[in-house]
C-alpha positions in Angstrom: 0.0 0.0 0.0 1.6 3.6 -0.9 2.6 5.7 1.9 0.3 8.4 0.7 -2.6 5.9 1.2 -2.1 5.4 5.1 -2.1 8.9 5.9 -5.3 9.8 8.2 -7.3 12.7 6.9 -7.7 16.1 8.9 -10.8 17.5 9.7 -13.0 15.2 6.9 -13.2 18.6 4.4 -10.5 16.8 1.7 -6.9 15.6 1.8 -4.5 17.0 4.2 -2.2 15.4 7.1 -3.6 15.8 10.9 -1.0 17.8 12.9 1.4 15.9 14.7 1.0 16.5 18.1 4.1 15.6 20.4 5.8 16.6 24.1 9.3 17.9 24.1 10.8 14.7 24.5 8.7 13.2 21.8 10.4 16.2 19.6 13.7 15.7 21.0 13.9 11.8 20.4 12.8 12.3 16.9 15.2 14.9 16.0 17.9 12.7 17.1 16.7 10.0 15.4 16.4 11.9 12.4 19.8 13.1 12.4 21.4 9.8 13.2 19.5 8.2 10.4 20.2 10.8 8.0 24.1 10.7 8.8 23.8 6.4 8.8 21.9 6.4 5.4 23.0 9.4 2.9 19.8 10.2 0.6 22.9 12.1 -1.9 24.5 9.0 -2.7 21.5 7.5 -4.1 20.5 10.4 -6.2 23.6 10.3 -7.8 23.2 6.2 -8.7 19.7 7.8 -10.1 20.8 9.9 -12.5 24.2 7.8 -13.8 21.6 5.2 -14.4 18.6 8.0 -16.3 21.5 8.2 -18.5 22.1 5.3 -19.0 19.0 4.7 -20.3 18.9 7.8 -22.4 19.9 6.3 -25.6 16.6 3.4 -25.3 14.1 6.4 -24.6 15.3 8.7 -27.7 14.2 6.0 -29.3 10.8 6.3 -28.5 8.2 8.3 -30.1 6.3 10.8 -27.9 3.1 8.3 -27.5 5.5 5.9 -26.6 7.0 8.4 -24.0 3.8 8.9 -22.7 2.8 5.5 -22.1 5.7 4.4 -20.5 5.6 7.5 -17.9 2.2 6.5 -17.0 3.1 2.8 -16.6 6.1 4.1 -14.1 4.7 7.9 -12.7 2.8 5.5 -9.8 5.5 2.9 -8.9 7.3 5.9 -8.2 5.6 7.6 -5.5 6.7 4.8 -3.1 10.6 4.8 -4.7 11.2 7.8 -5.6 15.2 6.8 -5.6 14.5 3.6 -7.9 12.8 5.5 -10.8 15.3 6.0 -12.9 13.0 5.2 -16.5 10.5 8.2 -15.0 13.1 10.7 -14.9 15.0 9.6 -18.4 11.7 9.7 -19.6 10.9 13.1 -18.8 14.7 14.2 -19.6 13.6 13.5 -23.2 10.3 15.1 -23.1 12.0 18.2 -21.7 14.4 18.1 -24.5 11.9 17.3 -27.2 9.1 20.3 -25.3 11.4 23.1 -24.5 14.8 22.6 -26.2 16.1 22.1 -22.7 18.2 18.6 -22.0 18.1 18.5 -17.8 21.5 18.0 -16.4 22.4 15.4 -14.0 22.2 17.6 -11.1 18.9 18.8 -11.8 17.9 15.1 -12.1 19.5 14.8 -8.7 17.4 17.7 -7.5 14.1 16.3 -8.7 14.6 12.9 -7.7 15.0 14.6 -4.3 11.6 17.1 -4.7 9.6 13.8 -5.7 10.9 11.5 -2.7 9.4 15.1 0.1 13.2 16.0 0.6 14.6 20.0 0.8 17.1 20.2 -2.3 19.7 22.7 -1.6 20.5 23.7 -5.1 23.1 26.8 -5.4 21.5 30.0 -7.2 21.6 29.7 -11.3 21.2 25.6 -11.0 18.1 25.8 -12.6 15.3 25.3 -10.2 12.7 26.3 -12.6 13.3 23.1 -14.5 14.1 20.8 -11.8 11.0 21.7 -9.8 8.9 20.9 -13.0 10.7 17.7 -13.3 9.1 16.1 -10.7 6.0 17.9 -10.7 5.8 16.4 -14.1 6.1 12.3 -12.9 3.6 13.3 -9.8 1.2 14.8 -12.0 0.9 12.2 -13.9 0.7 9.9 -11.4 -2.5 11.1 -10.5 -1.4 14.0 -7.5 -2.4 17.7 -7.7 1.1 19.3 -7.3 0.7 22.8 -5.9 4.4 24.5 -7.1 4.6 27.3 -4.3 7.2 30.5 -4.7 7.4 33.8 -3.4 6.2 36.2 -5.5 3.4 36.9 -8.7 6.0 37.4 -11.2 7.5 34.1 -10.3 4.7 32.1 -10.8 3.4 33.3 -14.1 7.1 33.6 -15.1 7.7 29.6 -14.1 4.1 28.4 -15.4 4.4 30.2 -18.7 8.1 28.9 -19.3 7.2 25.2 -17.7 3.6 24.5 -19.6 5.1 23.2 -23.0 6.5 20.3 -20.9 3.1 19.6 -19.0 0.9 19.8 -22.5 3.7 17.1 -23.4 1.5 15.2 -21.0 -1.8 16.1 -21.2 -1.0 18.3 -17.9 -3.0 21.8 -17.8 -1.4 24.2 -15.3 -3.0 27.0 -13.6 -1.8 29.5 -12.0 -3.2 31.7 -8.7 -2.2 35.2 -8.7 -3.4 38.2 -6.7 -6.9 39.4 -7.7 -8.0 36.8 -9.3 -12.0 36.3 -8.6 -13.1 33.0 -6.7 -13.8 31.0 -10.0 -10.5 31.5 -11.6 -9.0 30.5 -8.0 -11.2 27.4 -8.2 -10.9 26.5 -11.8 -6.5 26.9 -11.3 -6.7 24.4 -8.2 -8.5 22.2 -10.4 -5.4 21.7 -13.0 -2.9 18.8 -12.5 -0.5 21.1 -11.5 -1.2 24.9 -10.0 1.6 27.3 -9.7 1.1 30.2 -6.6 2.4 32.1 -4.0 2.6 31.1 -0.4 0.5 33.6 0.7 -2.4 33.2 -1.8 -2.4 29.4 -1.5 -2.9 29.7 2.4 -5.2 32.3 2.5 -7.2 30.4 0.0 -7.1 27.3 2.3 -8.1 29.5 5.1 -11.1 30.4 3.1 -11.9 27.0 2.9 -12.0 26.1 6.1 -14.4 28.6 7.0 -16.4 27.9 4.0 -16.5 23.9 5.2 -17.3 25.2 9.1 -14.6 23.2 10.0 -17.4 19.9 9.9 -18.3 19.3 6.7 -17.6 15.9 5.9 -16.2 14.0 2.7 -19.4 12.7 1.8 -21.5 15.7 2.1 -19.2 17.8 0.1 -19.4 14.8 -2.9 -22.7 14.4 -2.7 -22.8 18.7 -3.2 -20.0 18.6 -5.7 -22.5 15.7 -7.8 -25.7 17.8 -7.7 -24.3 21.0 -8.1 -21.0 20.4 -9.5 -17.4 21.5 -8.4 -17.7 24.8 -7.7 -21.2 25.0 -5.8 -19.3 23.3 -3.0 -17.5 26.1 -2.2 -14.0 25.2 -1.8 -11.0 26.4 -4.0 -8.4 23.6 -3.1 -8.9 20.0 -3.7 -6.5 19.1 -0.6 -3.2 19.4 -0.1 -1.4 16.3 -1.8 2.0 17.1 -2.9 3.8 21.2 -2.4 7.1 21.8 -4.0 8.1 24.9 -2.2 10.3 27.2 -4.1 12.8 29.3 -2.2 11.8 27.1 0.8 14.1 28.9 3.3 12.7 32.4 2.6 8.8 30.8 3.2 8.9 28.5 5.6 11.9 30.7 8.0 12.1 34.1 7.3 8.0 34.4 6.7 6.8 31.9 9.7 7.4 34.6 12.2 4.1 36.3 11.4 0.8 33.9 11.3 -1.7 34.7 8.5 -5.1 35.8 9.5 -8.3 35.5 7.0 -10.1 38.9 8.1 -13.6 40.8 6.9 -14.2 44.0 6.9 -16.6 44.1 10.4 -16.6 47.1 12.8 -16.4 50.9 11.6 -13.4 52.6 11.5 -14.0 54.1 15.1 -13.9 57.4 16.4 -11.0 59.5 15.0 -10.6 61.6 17.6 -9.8 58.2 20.0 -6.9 58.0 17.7 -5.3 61.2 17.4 -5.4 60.8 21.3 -3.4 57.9 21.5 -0.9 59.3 19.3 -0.9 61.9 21.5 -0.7 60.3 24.4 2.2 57.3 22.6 4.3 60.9 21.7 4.2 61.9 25.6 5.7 58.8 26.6 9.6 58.1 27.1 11.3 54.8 26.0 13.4 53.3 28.6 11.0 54.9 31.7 7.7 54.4 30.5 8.1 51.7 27.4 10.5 48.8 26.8 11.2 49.1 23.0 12.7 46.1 21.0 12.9 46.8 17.4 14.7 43.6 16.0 11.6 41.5 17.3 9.0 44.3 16.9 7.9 44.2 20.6 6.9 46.5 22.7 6.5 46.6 26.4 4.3 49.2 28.9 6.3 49.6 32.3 4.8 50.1 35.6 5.3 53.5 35.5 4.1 54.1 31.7 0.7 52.3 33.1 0.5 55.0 35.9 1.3 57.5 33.8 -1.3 56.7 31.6 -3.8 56.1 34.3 -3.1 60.2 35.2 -3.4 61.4 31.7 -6.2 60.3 30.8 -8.4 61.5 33.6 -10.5 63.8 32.0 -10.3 62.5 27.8 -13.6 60.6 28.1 -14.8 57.3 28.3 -12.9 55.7 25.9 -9.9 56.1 28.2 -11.7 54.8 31.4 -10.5 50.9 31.3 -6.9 50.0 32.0 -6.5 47.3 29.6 -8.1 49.1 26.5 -6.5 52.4 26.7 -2.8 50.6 27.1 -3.6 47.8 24.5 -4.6 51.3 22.2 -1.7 53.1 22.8 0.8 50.3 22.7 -0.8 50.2 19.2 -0.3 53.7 18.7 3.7 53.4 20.5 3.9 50.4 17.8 2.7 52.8 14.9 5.5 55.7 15.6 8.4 53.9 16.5 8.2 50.2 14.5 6.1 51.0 11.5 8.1 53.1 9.3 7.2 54.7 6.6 8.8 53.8 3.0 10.3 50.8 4.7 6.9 48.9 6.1 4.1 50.3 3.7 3.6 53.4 1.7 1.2 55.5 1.1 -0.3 56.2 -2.3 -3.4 58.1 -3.6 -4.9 58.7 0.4 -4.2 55.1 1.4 -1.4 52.9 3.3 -0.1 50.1 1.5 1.3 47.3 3.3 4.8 46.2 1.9 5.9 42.9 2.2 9.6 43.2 4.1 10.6 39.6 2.5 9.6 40.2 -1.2 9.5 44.6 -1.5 6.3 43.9 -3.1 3.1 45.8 -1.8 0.5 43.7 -0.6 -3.2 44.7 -1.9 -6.1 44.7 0.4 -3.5 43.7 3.3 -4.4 45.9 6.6 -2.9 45.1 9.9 -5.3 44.0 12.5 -6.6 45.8 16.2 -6.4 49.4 15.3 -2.7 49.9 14.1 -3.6 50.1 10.8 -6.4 53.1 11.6 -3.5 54.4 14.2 -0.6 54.3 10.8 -3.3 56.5 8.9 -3.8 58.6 11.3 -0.3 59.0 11.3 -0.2 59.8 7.6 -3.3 61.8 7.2 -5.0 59.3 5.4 -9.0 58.2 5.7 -9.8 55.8 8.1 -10.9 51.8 6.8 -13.3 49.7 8.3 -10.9 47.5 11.0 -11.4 44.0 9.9 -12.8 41.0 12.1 -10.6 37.9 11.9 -12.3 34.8 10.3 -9.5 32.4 11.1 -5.8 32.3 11.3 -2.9 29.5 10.7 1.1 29.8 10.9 3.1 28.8 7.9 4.1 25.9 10.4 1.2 24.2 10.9 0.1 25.2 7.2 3.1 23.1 5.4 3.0 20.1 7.7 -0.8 19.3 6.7 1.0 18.1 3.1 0.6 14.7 2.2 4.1 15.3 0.6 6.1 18.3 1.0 9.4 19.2 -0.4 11.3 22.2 -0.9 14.1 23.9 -3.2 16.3 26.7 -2.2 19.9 27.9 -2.4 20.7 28.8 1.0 19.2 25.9 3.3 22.5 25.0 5.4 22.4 27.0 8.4 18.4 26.4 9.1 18.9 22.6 8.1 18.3 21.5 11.8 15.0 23.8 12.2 13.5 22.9 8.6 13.8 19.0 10.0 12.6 19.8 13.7 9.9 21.3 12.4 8.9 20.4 9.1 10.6 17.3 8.7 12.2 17.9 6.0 15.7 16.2 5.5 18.0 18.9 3.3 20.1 17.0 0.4 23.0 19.1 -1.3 22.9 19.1 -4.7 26.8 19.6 -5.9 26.5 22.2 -8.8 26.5 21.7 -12.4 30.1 23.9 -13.3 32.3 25.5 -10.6 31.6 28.8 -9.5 33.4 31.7 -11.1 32.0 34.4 -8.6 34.5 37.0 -7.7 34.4 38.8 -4.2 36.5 42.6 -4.0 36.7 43.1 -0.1 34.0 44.6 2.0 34.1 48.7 1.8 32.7 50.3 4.8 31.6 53.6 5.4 30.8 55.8 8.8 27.9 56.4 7.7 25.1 56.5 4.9 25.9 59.6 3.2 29.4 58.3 2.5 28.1 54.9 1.8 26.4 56.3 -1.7 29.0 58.0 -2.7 31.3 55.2 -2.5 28.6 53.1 -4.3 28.1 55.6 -7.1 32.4 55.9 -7.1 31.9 51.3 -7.7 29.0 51.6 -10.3 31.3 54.4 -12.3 34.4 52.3 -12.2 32.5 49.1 -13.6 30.6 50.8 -16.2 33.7 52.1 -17.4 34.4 48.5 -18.5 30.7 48.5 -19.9 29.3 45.7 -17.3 26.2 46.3 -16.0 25.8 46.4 -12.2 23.0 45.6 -9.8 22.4 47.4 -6.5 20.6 45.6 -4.2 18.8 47.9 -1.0 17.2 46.6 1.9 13.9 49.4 1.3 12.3 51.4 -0.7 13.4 54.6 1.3 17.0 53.1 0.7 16.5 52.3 -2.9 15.1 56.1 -3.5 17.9 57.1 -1.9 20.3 55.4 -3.7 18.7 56.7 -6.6 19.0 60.3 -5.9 22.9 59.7 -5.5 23.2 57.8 -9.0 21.4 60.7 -10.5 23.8 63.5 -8.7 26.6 61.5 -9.7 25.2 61.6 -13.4 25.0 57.6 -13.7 21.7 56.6 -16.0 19.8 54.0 -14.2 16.7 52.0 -13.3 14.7 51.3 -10.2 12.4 48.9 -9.1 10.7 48.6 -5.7 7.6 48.6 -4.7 6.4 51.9 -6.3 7.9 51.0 -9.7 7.0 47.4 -10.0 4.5 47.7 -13.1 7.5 47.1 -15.6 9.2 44.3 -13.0 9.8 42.2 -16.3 11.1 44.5 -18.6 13.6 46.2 -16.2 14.8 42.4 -15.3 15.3 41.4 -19.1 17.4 45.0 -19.6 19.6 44.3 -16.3 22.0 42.1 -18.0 22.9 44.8 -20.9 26.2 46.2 -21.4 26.2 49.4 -19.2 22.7 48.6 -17.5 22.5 50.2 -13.7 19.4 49.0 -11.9 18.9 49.6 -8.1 16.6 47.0 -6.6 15.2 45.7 -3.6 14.6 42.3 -2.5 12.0 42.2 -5.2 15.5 40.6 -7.6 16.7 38.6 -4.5 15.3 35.9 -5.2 14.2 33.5 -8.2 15.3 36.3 -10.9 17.7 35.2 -13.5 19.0 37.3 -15.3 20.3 37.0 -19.0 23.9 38.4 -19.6 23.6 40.9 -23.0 26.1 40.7 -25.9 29.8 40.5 -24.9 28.9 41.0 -21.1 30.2 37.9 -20.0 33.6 38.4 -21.9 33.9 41.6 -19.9 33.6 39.8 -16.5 30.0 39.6 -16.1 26.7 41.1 -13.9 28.7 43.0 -10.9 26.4 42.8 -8.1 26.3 45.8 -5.1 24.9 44.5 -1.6 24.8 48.0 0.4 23.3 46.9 3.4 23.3 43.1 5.4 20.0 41.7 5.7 19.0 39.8 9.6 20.0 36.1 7.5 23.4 35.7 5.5 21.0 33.6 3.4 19.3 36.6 1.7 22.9 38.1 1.4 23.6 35.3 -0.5 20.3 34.9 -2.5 21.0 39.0 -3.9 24.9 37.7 -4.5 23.6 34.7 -6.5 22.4 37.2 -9.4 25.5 37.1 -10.8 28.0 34.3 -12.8 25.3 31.7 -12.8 26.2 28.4 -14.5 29.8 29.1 -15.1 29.4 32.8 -16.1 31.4 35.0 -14.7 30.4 37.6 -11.9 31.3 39.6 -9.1 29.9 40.6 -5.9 30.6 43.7 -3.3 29.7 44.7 0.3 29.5 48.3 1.0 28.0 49.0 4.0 27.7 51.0 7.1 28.3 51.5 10.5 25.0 53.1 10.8 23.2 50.5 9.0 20.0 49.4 10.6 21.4 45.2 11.6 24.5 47.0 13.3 22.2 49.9 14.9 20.1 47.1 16.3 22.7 44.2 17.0 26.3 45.3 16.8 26.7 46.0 20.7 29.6 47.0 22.3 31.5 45.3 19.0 30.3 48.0 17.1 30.7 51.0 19.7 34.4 49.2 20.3 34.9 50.0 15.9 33.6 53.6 15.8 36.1 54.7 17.9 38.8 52.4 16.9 38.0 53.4 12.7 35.9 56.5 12.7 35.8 56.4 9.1 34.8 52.7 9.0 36.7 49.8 10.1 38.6 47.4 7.2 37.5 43.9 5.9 38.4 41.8 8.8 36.5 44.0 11.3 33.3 44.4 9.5 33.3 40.8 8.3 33.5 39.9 12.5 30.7 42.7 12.9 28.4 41.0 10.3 28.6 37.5 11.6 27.6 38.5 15.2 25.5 40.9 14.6 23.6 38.4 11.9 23.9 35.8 14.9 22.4 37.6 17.0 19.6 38.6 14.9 18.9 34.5 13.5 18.7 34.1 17.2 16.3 36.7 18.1 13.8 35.1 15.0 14.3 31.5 15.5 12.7 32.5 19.0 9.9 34.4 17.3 9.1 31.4 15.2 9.0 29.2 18.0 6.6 31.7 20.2 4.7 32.2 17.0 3.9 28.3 16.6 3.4 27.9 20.5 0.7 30.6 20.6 -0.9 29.0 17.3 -1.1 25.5 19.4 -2.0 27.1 22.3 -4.9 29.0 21.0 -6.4 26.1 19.0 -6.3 23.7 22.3 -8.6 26.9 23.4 -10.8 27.3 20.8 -10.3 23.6 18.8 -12.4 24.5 15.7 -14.7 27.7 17.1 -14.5 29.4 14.3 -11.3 31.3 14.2 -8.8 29.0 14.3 -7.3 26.2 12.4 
């Protein structure tokens, strides 16, 4: 019997695995089980015996004709969902369909990487390996085989980019693919989910599945919901999703780390605005305050404490403002919100406004996220802030962690570049083994040392100086800024220093495709923000290469090396050349927030900015410090998420 086959269903709605429930020493015994198994039984060894022996069936399968091809994959797709590492014909089979559907012949290691995508493993594949393909590789056999493969990435462009480029290889195979985007109306949503193989974003896909839960009540059972889906047909159920049978997450660290601090919450717009006048008040009040007396103020986990003595101060001040202000608890939950909105909610960093209205940008992807408002009051207290109208607050429908969200797979696997240093977490809590995938051709990235700067003024100039001096050479250079303040910034300098250029953030990310395909061109300068950190390839122009390649310019460290690395991967992909620089500084926001007494100890040692070896020792503990800081987050985000559905079980709001 298939593994896939024993797995107990959650909830009765459709297909999805129950959540594991275990004590600490439950978790501790497996993950030292895990890891002793994983060390005692390599998975990478038998990936590689996989794709010597694809090949060595590649001659036999050119052979065939494509119905032939066809045939045979079906005859195989489903032995192979119980070994993945013995399906060698599957994988040489679609090898020659890729080469026969896109002009594209998969390389070993990509064979490797699918291999390990279709057996629920992470594949750590180094930036330029060719995800796209490999992910589509094994969505391919598993399509076939009968599973709806959900392939999950981080942004819009990425999954229309990935669909659009993948589907000749899927019609091969009779697969359609659909693809879930942002605005797209219920029945589009419904009718992509229906297709073999559905490309999306990680936050689309679970707030569609939050949708469905509150669609099914949480107790609608399998058999009602056939017997619905045979009177009425598909759609007059209700639900989008047809379960969740097999995810391939793309850029796996980013979603399931960096983005499981914050839990997603399905909301509707419920209660009125509220009384404006409340809120310029608590602004009011939240400005009168003193950090360190009456507030405890931690930016790097956005937290914010009320002391004893802000409480009582409070209490005094608010006397005669109404009765609004009367109890304790609501006037210091409101102007905690309001504290939250002035001194962790900034503007052109967290959201912008545009057109009367505050747009929430996403800190992980620089995109703006439509119809997003943050929840009890901070988003009214932000546009009172701004100026801006007042929105209806929303009332929260139900809520889910990316945690508990990914484990509900049947089969879950993953694909990134930069797994290694959360390898241990991604198993404890995912349990997902990570397999390095070695790379296709040897890297021929170059790194100049680190440049840093006292402070950001000087920073851009020196930037501007290292865009002049490799365009002189006619490269093209990428600038890579942790903001959209920064990146408008940066901008202004390029322009003072007369150096053409392109932008793209959040505010110019209409044209995201056409600045990407022009940022490999002899002489191209485009300043970016995380929006080309991840995923985006881009295509080195006439005689680039020859000239040494896409020169990449990090100005600022990010809380994770791993999104360091994801900006320097940009450049000299598969054996082109490349180079990347640091030029940072002292008053950068990580070293602000982490560097200590380290970085006190270097201002006064190197006013103008201390050299390589300093600032690379200031980097790694100040990044240290930070990873810390958010692995804890993640695990009191996932403790609260158990702790409020043993409270509430299925009431409503939580799932």
């Amino acid at each position: 019997m298939s593994e896939l086959a024993k797995i107990e269903l959650a909830h009765g709605v459709y297909a999805e695995r129950l959540d594991r429930k275990e004590n600490a020493l439950d978790s501790w015994t497996r993950n030292a089980a895990g890891g002793l198994w994983h060390r005692l039984r390599p998975f990478k060894s038998r990936l590689g015996d996989l794709a010597r022996a694809a090949g060595a069936l590649s001659a036999e399968v050119a052979a065939l004709d494509d119905a032939a091809i066809r045939r045979d994959l079906r005859g195989v797709a489903r032995a192979a969902l119980d070994a993945p590492t013995d399906a060698a014909r599957a994988f040489a089979l679609v090898r020659e369909a890729s080469r026969r559907s896109l002009g594209m012949t998969p390389f070993d290691v990509q064979l490797m990487g699918a291999a390990a995508l279709f057996a629920g493993k992470l594949s750590e594949m180094q930036t330029g390996e060719g995800k796209t393909l490999t992910a589509a590789l094994a969505a391919c056999i598993a399509g076939v085989a009968g599973l709806p493969v959900h392939v999950v990435t981080v942004n819009d462009y990425l999954a229309e980019r990935d669909a659009d480029e993948m589907r000749p290889l899927y019609a091969y195979f009779g697969l359609e693919v659909g693809v879930i985007v942002t605005g797209l109306s219920l029945e589009a949503r419904a009718a992509a989910y229906a297709r073999q193989v559905t490309y999306c974003t990680n936050k689309e896909l679970v707030f569609d599945y939050l949708k469905d839960r509150v669609t099914a009540g949480g107790r609608a059972s399998r058999a009602q919901l056939k017997v619905r889906s045979h009177l009425g047909g598909r759609q007059k159920t209700g639900l989008l999703l047809r379960g969740l049978h097999f995810a391939i997450v793309d850029e796996a660290d980013s979603i399931l780390i960096d983005e499981a601090r914050t839990p997603l919450i399905l909301a509707e717009k419920g209660e009125s605005a509220g009384d404006p006048k409340v809120y310029i008040q608590a602004l009011e009040l939240a400005r009168g305050l003193e950090a360190g007396k009456d507030f405890e103020l931690l930016s790097a986990r956005r937290e914010l404490h009320l002391s004893q003595t802000g409480k009582a101060t409070l209490a005094a001040r608010c006397n005669q403002l109404g009765d609004a202000w009367t109890a304790a608890h609501g006037r210091e939950h409101l102007v905690s919100q309001a504290l939250r909105a002035l001194h962790l909610f900034q503007r052109d960093q967290h959201y912008l406004v545009a057109e009367d209205k505050v747009h929430i940008v996403d800190e992980y992807t620089g995109r703006i996220l439509p119809g997003r408002t943050w929840e009890q009051g901070l988003h009214q207290l932000i546009e009172t802030k701004e100026g801006c109208p007042l929105s209806e607050q929303n009332r929260t429908l139900a809520r889910i962690t990316y945690q508990r969200f990914f484990r509900r797979y049947l089969r879950l696997s993953g694909m990134t570049g930069t797994a290694h240093e959360v390898r241990g977490e991604i198993w404890a809590v995912y349990g997902l083994e990570t397999v390095a995938i070695p790379t296709n051709r040897p890297s021929l990235r170059a790194y100049p040392p680190t440049l840093c700067a006292a402070d950001a003024a000087e920073k851009w100039r020196r930037v501007a100086l290292e865009a002049r001096r490799v365009l002189a050479a006619c490269r093209p250079v990428l600038i890579g800024s942790r903001s959209v303040e920064a990146s408008e910034q940066l901008a202004e300098a390029l322009t003072a220093a007369g150096i053409p250029h392109r932008v793209l953030n959040a505010r110019q990310d209409a044209d995201e495709a056409q600045v990407v395909a022009e940022a490999g061109q002899p002489g191209a300068v485009t300043v970016a923000t995380n929006m080309a950190g991840r995923g985006t390839d881009i295509h080195l122009g006439p005689m680039v290469a020859e000239k040494g390649g896409l020169h990449v310019i990090l100005t600022e460290y990010h809380d994770s090396a791993r999104i360091d690395r994801q900006l320097f991967g940009r450049c000299a992909r598969q054996g082109d050349p490349g180079s990347a620089i640091a030029i940072v500084a002292l008053d950068d926001v990580l070293f602000r927030e982490q560097g200590g007494m380290l970085l006190a100890a270097l201002r006064r040692a190197y006013p103008a900015g201390p050299p390589p070896f300093w600032i690379e020792r200031l980097r790694r503990h100040a990044q240290r410090k930070a990873s810390a800081i958010h692995a804890r987050t993640r695990r009191d985000t996932l403790k609260q998420d158990r702790n409020l559905d043993t409270m509430l079980a299925f009431a409503g709001n939580q799932i």
